[in-house]
C-alpha positions as a printed NumPy array, in Angstrom:
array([[ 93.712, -17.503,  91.654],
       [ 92.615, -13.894,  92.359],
       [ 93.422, -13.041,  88.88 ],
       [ 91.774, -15.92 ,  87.047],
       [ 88.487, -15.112,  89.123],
       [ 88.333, -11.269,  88.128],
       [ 88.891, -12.453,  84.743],
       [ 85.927, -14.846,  84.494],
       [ 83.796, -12.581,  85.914],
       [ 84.365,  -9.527,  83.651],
       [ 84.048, -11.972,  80.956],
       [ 80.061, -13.141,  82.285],
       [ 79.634,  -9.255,  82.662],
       [ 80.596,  -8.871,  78.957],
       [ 78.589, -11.784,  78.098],
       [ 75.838, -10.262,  79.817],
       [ 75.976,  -6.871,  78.256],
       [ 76.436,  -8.165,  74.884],
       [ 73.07 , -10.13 ,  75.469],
       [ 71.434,  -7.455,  76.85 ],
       [ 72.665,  -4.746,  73.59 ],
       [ 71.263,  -7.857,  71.748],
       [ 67.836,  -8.71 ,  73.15 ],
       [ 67.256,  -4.369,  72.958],
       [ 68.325,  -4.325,  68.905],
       [ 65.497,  -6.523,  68.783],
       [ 62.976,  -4.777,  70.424],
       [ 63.821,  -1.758,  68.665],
       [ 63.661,  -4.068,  65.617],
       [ 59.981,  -4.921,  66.72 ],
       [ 58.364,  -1.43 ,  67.797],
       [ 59.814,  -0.381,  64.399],
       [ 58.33 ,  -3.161,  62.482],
       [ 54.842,  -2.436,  64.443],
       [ 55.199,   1.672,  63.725],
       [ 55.999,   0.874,  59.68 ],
       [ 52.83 ,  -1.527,  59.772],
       [ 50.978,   0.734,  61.693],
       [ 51.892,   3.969,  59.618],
       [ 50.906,   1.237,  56.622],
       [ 47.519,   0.527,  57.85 ],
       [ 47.052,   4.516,  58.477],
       [ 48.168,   5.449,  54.927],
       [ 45.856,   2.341,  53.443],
       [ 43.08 ,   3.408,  55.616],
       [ 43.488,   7.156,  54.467],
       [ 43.961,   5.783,  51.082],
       [ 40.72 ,   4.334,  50.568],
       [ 38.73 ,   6.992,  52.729],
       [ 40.192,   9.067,  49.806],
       [ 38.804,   6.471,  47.118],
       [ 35.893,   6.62 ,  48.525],
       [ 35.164,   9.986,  49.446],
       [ 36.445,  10.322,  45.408],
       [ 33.933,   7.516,  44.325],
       [ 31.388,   9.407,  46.256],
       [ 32.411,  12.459,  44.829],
       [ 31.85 ,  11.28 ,  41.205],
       [ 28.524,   9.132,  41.613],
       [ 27.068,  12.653,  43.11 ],
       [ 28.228,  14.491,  40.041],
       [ 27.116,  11.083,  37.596],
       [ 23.944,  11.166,  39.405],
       [ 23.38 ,  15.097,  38.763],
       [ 24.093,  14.42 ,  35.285],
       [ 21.874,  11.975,  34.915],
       [ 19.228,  14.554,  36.64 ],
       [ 20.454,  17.464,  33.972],
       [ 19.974,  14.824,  31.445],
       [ 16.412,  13.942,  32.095],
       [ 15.389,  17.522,  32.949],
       [ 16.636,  18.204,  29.689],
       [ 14.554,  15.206,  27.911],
       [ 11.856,  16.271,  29.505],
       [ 11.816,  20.044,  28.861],
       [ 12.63 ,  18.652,  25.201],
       [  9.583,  16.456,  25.376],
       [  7.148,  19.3  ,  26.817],
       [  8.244,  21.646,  23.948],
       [  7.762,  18.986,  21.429],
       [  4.507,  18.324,  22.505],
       [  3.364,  22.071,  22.897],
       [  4.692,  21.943,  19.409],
       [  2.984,  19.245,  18.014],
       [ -0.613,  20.579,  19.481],
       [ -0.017,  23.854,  18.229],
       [  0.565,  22.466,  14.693],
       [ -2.627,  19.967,  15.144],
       [ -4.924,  23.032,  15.947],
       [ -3.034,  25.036,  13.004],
       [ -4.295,  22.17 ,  10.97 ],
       [ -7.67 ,  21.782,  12.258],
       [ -8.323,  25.798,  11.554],
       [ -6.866,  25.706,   8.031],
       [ -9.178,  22.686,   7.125],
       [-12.303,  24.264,   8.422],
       [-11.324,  27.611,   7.035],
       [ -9.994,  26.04 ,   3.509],
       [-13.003,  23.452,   3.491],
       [-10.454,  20.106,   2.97 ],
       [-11.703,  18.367,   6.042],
       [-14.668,  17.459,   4.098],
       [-15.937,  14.292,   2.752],
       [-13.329,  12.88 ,  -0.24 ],
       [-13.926,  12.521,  -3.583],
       [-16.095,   9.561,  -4.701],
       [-14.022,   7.424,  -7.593],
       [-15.155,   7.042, -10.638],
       [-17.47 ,   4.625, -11.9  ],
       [-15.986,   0.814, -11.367],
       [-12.961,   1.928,  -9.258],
       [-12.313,   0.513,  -6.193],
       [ -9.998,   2.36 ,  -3.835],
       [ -7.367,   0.437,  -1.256],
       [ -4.749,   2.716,   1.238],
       [ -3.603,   0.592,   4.211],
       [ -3.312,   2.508,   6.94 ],
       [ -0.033,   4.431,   7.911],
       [  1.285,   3.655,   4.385],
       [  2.383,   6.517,   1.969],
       [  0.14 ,   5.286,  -1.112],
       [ -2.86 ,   4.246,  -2.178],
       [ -4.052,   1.12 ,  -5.111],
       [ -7.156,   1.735,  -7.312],
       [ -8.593,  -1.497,  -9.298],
       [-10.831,  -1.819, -12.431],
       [-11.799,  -4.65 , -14.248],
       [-12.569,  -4.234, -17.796],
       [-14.891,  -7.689, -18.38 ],
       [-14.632,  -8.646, -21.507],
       [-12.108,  -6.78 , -22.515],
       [-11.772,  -3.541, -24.46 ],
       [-14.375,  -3.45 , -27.857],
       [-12.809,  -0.53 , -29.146],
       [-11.544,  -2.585, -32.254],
       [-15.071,  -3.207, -33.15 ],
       [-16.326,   0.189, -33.293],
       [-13.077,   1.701, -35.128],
       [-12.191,   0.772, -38.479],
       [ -8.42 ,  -1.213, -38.897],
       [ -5.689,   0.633, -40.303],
       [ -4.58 ,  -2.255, -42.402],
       [ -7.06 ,  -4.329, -44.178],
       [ -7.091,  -7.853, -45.474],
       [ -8.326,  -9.238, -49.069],
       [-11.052, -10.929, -46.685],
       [-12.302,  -7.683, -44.994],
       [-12.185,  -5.656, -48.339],
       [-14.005,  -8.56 , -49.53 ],
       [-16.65 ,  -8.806, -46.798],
       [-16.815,  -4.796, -46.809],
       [-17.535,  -5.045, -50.497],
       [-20.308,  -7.596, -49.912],
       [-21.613,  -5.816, -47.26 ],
       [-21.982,  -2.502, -49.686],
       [-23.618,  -4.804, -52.127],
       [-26.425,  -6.595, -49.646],
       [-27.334,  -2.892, -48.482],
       [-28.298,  -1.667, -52.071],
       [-29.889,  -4.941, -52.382],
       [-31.85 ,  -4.128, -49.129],
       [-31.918,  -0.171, -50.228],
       [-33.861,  -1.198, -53.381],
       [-36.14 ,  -3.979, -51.717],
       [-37.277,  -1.65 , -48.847],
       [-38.172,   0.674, -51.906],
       [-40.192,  -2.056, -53.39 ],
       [-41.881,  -2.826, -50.398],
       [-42.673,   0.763, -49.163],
       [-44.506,   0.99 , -52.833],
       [-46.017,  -2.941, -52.503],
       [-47.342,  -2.442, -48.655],
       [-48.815,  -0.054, -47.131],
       [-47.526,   2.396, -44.498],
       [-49.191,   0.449, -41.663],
       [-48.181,  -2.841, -42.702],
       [-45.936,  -4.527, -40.065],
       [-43.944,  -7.194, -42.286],
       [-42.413,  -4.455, -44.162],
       [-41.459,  -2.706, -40.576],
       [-40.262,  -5.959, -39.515],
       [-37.946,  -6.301, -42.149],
       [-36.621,  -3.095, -42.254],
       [-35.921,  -3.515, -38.455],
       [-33.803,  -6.935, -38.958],
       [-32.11 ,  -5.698, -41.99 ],
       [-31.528,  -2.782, -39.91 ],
       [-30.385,  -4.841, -37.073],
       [-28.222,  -7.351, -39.033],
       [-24.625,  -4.883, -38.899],
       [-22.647,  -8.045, -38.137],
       [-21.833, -10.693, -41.149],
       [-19.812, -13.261, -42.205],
       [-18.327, -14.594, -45.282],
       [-19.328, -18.625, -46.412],
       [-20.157, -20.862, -48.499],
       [-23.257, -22.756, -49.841],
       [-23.481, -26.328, -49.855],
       [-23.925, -27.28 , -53.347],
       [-21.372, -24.542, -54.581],
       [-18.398, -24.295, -52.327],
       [-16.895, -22.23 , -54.902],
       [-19.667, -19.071, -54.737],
       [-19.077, -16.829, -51.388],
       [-22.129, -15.528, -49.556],
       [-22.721, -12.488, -47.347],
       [-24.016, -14.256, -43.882],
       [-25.51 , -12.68 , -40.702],
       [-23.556, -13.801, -37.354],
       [-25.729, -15.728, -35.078],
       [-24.831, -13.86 , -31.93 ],
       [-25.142,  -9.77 , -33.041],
       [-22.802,  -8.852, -29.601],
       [-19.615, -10.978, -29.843],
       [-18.514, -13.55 , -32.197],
       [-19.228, -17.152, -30.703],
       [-16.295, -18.529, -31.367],
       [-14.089, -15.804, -29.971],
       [-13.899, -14.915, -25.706],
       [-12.239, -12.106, -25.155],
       [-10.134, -11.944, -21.932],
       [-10.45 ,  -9.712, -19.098],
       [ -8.559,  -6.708, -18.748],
       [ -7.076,  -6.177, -14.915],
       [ -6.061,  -2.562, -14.451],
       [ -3.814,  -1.256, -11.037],
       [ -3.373,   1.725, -10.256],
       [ -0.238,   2.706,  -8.067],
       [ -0.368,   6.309,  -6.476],
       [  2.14 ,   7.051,  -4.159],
       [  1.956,  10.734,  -2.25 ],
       [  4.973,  12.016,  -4.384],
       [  3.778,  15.01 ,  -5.168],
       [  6.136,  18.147,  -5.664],
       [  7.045,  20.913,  -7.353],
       [ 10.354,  20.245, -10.062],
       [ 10.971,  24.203,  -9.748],
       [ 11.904,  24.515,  -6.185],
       [ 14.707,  21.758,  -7.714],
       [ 15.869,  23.456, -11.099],
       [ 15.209,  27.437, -11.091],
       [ 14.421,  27.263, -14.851],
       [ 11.081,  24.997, -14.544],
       [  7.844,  27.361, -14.587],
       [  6.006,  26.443, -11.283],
       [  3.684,  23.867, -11.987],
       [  2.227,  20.73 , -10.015],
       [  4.203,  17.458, -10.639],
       [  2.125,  13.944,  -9.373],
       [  3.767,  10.424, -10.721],
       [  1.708,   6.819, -10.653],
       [  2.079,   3.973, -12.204],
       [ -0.513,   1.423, -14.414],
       [ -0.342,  -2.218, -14.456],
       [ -2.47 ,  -3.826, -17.321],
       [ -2.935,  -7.484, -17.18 ],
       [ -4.871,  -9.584, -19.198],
       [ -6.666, -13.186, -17.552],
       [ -9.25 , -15.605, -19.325],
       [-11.992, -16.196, -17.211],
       [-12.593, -20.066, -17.408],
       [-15.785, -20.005, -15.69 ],
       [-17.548, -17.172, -17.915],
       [-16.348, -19.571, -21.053],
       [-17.864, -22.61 , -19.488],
       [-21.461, -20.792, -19.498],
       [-21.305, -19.928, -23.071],
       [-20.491, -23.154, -23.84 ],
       [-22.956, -24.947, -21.495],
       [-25.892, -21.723, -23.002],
       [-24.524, -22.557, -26.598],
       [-25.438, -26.405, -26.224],
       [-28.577, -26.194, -24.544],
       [-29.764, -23.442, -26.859],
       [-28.47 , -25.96 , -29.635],
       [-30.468, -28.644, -28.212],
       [-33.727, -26.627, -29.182],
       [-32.344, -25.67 , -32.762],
       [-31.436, -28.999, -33.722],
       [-28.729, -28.165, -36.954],
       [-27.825, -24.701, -35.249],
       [-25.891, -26.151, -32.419],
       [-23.704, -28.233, -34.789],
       [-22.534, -25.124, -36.349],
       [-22.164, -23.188, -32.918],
       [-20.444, -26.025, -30.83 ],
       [-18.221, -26.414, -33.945],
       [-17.299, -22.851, -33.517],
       [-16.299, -23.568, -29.853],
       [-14.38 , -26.652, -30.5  ],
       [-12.441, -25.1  , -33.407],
       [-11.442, -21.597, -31.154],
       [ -8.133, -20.88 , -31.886],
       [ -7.424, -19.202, -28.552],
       [ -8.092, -22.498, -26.212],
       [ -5.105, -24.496, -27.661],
       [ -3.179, -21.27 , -26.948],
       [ -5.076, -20.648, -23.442],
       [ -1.62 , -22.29 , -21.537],
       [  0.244, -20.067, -23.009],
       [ -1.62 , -16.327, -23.148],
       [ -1.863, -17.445, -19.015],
       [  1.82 , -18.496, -18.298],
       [  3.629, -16.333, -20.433],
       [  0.991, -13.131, -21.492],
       [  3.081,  -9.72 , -21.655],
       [  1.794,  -7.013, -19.222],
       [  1.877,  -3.091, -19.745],
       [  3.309,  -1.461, -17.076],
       [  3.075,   2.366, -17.296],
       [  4.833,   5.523, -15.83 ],
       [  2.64 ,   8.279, -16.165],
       [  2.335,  11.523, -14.31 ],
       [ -0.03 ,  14.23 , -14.127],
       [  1.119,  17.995, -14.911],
       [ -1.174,  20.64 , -14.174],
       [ -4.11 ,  18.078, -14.678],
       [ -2.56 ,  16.75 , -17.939],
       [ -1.643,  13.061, -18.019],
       [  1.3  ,  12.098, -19.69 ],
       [  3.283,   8.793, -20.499],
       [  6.89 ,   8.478, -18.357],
       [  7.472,   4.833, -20.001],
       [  6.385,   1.993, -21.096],
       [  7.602,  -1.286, -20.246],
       [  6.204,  -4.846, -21.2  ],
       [  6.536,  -7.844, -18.353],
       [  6.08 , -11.252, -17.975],
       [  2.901, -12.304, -15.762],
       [  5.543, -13.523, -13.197],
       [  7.321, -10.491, -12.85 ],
       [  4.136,  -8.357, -13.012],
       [  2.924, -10.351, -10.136],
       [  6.285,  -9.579,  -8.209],
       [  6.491,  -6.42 ,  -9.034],
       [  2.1  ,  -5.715,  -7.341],
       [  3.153,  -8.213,  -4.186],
       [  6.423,  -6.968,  -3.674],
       [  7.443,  -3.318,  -2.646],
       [  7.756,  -1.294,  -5.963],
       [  3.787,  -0.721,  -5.129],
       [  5.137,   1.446,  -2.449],
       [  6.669,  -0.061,   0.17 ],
       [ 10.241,   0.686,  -0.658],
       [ 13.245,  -0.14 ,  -2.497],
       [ 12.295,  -3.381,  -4.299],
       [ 15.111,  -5.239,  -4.894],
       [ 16.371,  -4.968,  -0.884],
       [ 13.478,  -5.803,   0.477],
       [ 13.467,  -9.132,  -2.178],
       [ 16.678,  -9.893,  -0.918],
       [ 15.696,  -9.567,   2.925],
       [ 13.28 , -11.511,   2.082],
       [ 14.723, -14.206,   0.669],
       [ 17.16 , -14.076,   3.113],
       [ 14.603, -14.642,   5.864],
       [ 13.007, -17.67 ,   4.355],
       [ 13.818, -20.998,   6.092],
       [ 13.842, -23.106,   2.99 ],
       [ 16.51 , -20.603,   1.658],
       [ 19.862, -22.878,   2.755],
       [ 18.374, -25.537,   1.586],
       [ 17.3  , -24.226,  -2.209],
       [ 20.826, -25.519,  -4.784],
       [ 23.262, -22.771,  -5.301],
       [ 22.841, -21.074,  -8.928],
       [ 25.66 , -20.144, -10.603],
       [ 25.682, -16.477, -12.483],
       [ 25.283, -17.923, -15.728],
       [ 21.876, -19.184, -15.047],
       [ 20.645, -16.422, -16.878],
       [ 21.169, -17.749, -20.223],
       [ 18.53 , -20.934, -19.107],
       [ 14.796, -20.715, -20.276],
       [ 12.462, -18.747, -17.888],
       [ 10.223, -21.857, -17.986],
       [ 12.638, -24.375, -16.854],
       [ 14.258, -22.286, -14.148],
       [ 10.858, -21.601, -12.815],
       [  9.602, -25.102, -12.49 ],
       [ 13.386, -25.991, -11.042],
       [ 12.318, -23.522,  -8.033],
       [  8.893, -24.265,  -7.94 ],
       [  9.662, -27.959,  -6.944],
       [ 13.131, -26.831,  -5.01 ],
       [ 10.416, -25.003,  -2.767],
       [  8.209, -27.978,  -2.359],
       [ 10.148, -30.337,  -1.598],
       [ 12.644, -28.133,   1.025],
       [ 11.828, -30.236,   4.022],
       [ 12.695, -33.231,   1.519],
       [ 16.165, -31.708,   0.763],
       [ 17.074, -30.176,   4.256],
       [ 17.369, -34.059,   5.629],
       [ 18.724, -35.237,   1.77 ],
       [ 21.863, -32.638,   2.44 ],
       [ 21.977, -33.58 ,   6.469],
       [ 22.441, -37.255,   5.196],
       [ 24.814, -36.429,   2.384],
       [ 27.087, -34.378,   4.772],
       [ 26.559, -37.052,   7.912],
       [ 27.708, -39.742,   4.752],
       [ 30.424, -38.146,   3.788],
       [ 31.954, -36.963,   7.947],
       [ 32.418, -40.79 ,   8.467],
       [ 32.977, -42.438,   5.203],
       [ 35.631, -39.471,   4.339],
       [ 39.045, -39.594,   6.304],
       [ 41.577, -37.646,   4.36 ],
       [ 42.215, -33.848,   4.158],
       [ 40.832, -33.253,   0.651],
       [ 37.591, -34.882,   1.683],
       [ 37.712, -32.97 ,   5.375],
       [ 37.143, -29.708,   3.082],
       [ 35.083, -30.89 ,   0.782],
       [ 32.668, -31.773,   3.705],
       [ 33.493, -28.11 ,   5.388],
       [ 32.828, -26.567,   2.025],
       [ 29.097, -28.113,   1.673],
       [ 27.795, -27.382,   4.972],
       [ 29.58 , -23.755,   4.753],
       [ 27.541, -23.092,   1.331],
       [ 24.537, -24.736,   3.529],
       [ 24.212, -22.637,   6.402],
       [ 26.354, -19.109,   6.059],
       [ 27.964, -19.5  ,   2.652],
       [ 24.437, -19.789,   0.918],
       [ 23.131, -17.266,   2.246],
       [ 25.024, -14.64 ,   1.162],
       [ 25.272, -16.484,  -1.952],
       [ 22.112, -16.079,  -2.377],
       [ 21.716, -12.624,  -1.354],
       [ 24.472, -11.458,  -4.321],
       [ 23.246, -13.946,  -7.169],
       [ 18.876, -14.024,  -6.562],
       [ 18.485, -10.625,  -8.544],
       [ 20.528, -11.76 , -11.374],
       [ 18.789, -14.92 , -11.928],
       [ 16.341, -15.426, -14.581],
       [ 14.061, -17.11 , -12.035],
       [ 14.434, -14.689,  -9.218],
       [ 11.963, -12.852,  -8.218],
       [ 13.11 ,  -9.334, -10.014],
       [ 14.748, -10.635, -13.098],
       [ 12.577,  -7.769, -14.643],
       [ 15.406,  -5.869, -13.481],
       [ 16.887,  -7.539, -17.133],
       [ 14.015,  -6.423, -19.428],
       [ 14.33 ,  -3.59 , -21.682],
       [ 12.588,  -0.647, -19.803],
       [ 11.132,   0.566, -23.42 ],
       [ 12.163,   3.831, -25.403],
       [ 12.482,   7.083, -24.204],
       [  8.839,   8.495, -24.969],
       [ 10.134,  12.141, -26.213],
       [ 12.031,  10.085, -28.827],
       [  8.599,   8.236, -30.059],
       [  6.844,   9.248, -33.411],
       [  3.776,  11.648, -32.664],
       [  1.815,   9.186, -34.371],
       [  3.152,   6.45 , -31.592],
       [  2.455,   8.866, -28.79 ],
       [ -1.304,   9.775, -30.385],
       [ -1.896,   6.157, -30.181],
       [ -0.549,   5.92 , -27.003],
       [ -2.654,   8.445, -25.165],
       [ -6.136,   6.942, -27.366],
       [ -5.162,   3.314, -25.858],
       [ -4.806,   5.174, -22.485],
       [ -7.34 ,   7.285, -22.522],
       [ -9.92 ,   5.507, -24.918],
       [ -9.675,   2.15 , -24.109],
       [ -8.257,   1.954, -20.252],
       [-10.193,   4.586, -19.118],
       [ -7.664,   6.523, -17.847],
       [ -8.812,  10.108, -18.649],
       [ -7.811,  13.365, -17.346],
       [-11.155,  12.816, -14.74 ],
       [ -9.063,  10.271, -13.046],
       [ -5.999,  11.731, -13.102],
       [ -7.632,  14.709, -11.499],
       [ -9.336,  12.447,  -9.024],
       [ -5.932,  11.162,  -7.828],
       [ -4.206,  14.1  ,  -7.418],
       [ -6.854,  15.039,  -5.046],
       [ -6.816,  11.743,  -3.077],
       [ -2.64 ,  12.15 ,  -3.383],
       [ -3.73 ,  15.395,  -1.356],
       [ -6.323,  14.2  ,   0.969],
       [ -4.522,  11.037,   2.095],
       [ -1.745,  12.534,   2.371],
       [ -3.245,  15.148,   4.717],
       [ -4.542,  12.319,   6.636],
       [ -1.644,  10.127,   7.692],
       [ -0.005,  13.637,   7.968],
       [ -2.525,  14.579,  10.909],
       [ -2.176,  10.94 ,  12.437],
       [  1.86 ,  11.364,  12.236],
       [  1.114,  14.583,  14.281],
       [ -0.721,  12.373,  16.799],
       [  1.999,  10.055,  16.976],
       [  4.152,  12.744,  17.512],
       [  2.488,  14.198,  20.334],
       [  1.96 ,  10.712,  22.003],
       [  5.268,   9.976,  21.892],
       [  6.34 ,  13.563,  23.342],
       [  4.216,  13.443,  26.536],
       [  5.446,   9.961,  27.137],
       [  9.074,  11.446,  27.076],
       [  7.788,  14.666,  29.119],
       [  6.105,  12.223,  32.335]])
């Protein structure tokens, strides 16, 4: 019994040690646990005093940066605008030293002059009413059998006239004033005509015109001249060494030809009430009228009329002809409302801008080979496509809305995705590729035949050339001086106002 007691005792003491080496593992287990966290939470906690002290670190040396940077800008925007006064003053002294500054040229008689402001040209207009009478006062090269006819008449009447002024001078005396009076209308009388008397319609008689200024019958059109003058003046030998120095200024002429309906209606209305008073004389007169050749034409000359467009230049104040190139009334009108008159590349901004226009997805798409389609067709095709775009924006909605529900299979599925593609993104760059090389875009001039090279011309062809020019247009070496001067003074101008924009925009960089 004394045994089995000892025994169950050391076994509760073993029991109890083994619980106790137990219940200390896991206390040790715990502080451990606690120290890792705790060494965790230090190391985190140093971790992001070093992220921040590093985030600190680099906004400090962003922010100084930043400080360089606009020190910088603004030391760069003082110097710039120290610069820019400097070079105004410069200015100001050479132009009151030089004499430019003063008042500019006036433009010759019947010019008007237009420069926007801030642009880098400037448009001169003249109308020629009337048109030009210089084929009146010179004689034709080629002759008819009518005007040898009427020029042999003509020589006849005046010996007639020779030898009855002789008659009279020896009839009357000096004072008399019917012989004066005669020799005054037969003096007067340079204009005749060719007809016919009314028993005989087989004899031809020498006839004085009715109106001694223009022919009744005949009203000449107006002659629109534009002048383009950009500032592209420069010398060609600071590009090729071999070219003697000498002054280089290129402009362009647009000649365009309109019948004024108005001026037309007061001869006619001043022919018939002048007839009214000389009872058989208005028959003749209003005839004259009726029968005008040019008024079943008048659609025409207005619609399709050729204009001249020149190149010329002026070198060392002596014009000469770059090229000549003939255009349709359409295209010349393009080519004065659209950029070539100096606002850029022509043909991108067309495109931009008939990329910006709202109607554009809505305009049919044209294939390439619309080329080969009359001009007058395509035109009126785009003339009603552009008045009736609100029409066909809702007539292609419908058509695609139709065709999403009536339309189930696949085939039909990209049919539909195909038509409002080439409506809305498609289009438009279809249009932006195609629109140049159509007929009835806006710069199919692009397609016209720029004319010959001038050196290659006749000298006779160039002669006749420069007389047109110079003769008939008005454009004389005067002009051409006057716009090289203007070239210079405007250019001067806007030159002094870019300085001032310069300088503006400098101090607003330097505060």
């Amino acid at each position: 019994m004394m045994m089995r007691g000892c025994s169950s005792l050391s076994d509760g003491r073993v029991s109890t040690d083994q619980h106790r080496s137990s219940v200390d593992e896991k206390d040790m287990q715990k502080c451990i646990f606690h120290e890792e966290e705790h060494t965790a939470e230090e190391e985190n906690i140093a971790v992001h005093s070093n992220t921040r002290d590093q985030s600190t670190k680099e906004q400090q040396q962003q922010q100084q940066q930043d400080d360089d940077k606009e020190e910088l800008l603004r030391t760069i925007g003082i110097t710039l605008r120290d610069a820019a006064e400097r070079e105004i003053k410069a200015e100001i002294e050479r132009d009151s030293r030089d004499g430019t500054a003063a008042i500019p040229p006036l433009p010759p008689l019947g010019w008007k002059v237009q420069h926007p402001a801030g642009s880098n040209y400037f448009v001169m207009t003249h109308t020629l009413l009337g048109g030009v009478k210089s084929a009146e006062l010179h004689a034709r090269r080629y002759q008819s059998v009518h005007d040898v006819f009427l020029q042999a008449m003509k020589e006849k009447q005046g010996r007639e006239g020779k030898q009855r002024h002789d008659t009279t001078q020896t009839t009357y005396p000096s004072g008399n004033s019917t012989a004066g009076d005669s020799n005054k209308s037969y003096s007067n009388s340079t204009r005749m005509t060719v007809g016919y008397d009314k028993g005989n319609k087989r004899s031809a008689v020498l006839r004085d015109m009715m109106d001694t200024e223009e022919p009744s019958g005949v009203k000449r059109a107006d002659v629109h001249l534009t002048l383009f003058t950009p500032f592209r003046v420069y010398d060609p030998s600071s590009h090729d060494p071999t070219v003697s120095i000498c002054e280089w200024s290129s402009f362009d002429l647009l000649v365009r030809k309109t019948v004024v309906k108005n001026r037309n209606r007061k001869n006619m209305n001043s022919n018939t009430n002048s007839g009214s008073s000389n009872g058989n004389s208005n028959k003749d007169d209003g005839s004259r009228v009726a029968e005008n050749p040019l008024e079943s034409m008048a659609h025409l000359v207005e619609e399709s009329g050729l204009c001249l467009f020149v190149r010329l230049a002026s070198v060392d104040s002596e014009m000469r002809i770059r090229s000549v190139q003939l255009l349709s009334r359409r295209q010349a009108q393009s080519l004065e409302e659209h950029v070539c008159f100096g606002k850029g590349e022509p043909i991108f901004l067309e495109l931009l801008h008939s990329y910006r226009q709202p109607n554009n997805t809505t305009r049919p798409l044209r294939s390439v080979r619309r080329y080969d389609d009359p001009l007058t067709l395509t035109h009126s095709e785009e003339v009603k496509a552009r008045r009736d775009g609100i029409e066909a924006t809702s007539s292609i909605a419908a058509v695609a809305a139709a065709n999403n529900n009536n339309n189930s299979d696949n085939n039909n599925n990209v049919n539909n995705n195909y038509v409002s593609s080439t409506a809305v993104s498609y289009g438009d760059g279809y249009e932006l590729l195609v629109n140049c090389f159509d007929s009835g875009g806006e710069y199919s001039r692009a397609l016209c035949y720029n004319g010959p090279c001038v050196s290659e011309l006749s000298k006779e062809m160039i002669v006749a050339l420069h007389e047109y020019l110079q003769g008939d247009l008005g454009i004389s070496s005067e002009l051409c001086e006057y716009v090289c001067q203007m070239q210079f003074f405007l250019e001067q101008e806007e030159y002094m106002s870019w300085l001032g924009r310069v300088r503006h925009l400098a101090s607003v960089v330097s505060q």
